[in-house]
C-alpha positions as a Markdown table, in Angstrom:
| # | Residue | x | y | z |
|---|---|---|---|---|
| 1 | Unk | 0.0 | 0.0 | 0.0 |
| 2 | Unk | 1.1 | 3.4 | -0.4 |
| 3 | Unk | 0.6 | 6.1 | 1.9 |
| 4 | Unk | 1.4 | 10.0 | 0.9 |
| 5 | Unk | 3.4 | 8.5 | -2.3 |
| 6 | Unk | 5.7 | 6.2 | -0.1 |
| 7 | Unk | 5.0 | 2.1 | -0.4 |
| 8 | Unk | 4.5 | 0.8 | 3.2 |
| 9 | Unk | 4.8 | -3.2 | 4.1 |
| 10 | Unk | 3.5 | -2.9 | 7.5 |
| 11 | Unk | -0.1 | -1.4 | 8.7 |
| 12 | Unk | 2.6 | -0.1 | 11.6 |
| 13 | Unk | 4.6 | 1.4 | 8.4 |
| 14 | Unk | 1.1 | 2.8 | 7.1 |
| 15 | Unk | 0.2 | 4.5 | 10.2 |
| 16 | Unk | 3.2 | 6.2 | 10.7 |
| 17 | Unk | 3.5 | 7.6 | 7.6 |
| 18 | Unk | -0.2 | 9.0 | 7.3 |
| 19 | Unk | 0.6 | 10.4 | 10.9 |
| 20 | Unk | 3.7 | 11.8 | 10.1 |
| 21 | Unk | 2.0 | 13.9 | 7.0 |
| 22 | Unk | 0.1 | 15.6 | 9.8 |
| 23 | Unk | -2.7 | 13.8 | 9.5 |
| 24 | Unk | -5.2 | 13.0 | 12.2 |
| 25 | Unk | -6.2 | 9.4 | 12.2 |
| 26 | Unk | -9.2 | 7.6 | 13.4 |
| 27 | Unk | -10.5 | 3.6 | 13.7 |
| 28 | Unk | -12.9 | 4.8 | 10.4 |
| 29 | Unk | -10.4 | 6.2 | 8.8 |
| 30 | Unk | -7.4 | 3.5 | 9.4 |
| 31 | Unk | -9.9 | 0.8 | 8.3 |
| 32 | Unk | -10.3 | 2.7 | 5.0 |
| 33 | Unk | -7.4 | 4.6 | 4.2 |
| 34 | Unk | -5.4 | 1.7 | 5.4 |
| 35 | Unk | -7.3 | -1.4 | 6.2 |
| 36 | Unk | -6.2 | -2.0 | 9.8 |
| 37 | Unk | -9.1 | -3.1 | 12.4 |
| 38 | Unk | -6.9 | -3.1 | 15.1 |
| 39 | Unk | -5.8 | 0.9 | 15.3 |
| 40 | Unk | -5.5 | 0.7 | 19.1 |
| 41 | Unk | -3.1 | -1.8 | 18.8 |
| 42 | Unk | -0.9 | -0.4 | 16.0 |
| 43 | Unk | -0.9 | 2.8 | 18.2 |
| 44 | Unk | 0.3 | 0.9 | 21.4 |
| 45 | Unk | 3.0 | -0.5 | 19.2 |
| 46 | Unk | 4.2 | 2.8 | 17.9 |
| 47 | Unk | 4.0 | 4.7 | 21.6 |
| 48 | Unk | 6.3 | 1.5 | 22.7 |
| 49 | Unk | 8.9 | 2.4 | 20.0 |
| 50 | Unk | 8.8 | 5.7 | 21.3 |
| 51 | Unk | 6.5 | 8.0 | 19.6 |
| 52 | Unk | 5.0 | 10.8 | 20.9 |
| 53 | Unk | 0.8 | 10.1 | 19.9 |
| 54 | Unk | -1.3 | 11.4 | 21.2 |
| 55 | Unk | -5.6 | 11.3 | 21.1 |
| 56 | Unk | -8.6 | 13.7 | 21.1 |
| 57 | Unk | -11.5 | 12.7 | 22.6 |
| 58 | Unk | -14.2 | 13.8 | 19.7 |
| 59 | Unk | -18.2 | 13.9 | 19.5 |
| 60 | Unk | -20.0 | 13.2 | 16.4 |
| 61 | Unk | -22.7 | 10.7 | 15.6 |
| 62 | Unk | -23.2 | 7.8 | 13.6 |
| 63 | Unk | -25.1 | 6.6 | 10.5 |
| 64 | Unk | -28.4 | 6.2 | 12.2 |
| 65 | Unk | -28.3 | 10.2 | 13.9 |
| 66 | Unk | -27.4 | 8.7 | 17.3 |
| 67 | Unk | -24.6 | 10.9 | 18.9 |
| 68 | Unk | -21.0 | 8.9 | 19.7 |
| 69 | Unk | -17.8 | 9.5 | 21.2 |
| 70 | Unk | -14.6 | 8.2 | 19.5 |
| 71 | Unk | -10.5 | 9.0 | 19.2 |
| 72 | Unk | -8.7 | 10.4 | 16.9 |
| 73 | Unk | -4.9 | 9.9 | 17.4 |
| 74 | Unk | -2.2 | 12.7 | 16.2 |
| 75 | Unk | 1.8 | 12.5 | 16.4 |
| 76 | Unk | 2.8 | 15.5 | 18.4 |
| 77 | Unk | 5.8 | 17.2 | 18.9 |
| 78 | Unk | 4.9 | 19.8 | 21.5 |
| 79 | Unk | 2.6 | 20.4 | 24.7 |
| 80 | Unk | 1.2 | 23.7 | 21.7 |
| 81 | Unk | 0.4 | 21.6 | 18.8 |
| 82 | Unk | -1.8 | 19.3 | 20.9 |
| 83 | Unk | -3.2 | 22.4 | 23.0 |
| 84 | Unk | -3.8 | 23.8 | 19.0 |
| 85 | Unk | -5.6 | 20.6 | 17.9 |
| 86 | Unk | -7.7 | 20.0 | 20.7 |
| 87 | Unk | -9.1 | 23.7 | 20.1 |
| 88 | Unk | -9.8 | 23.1 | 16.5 |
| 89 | Unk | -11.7 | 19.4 | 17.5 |
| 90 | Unk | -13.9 | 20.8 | 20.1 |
| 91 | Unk | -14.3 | 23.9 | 20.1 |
């Protein structure tokens, strides 16, 4: 698969790479963008290796109108970009 014009062997590969474009990520948008069910896993994976992601808790609602909660996970650099982000999610 390739992700921001770079081929990618691993869904851990994938992830990374869509993160590092400054891309927000979230379990929808892994499954379709990358095919990976298992987000929370590849995340736990990558926060092992040492990268700094981190998650916004976000509102929205689902297919049938009903309102949900869900994450969306970021790769951060400093305490301001996630302050930043956070703003822009919410509110």
């Amino acid at each position: 698969m390739k992700i921001n014009g770079i081929k990618c062997k691993t869904q851990l590969d994938a992830v990374l790479q869509y993160m590092q474009g400054g891309n927000t990520l979230s379990q929808e948008v892994a499954y379709d963008k990358i095919g990976t069910q298992r987000l929370g896993d590849v995340i736990f994976r990558l926060r092992g290796l040492g990268y700094n992601i981190q998650n916004i808790n976000c509102k929205g609602s689902n297919r049938f109108g009903n309102s949900v909660s869900y994450v969306e996970y970021f790769l951060a650099n400093t305490k301001q970009e996630i302050e930043a982000l956070a703003v822009r999610r919410n509110g």
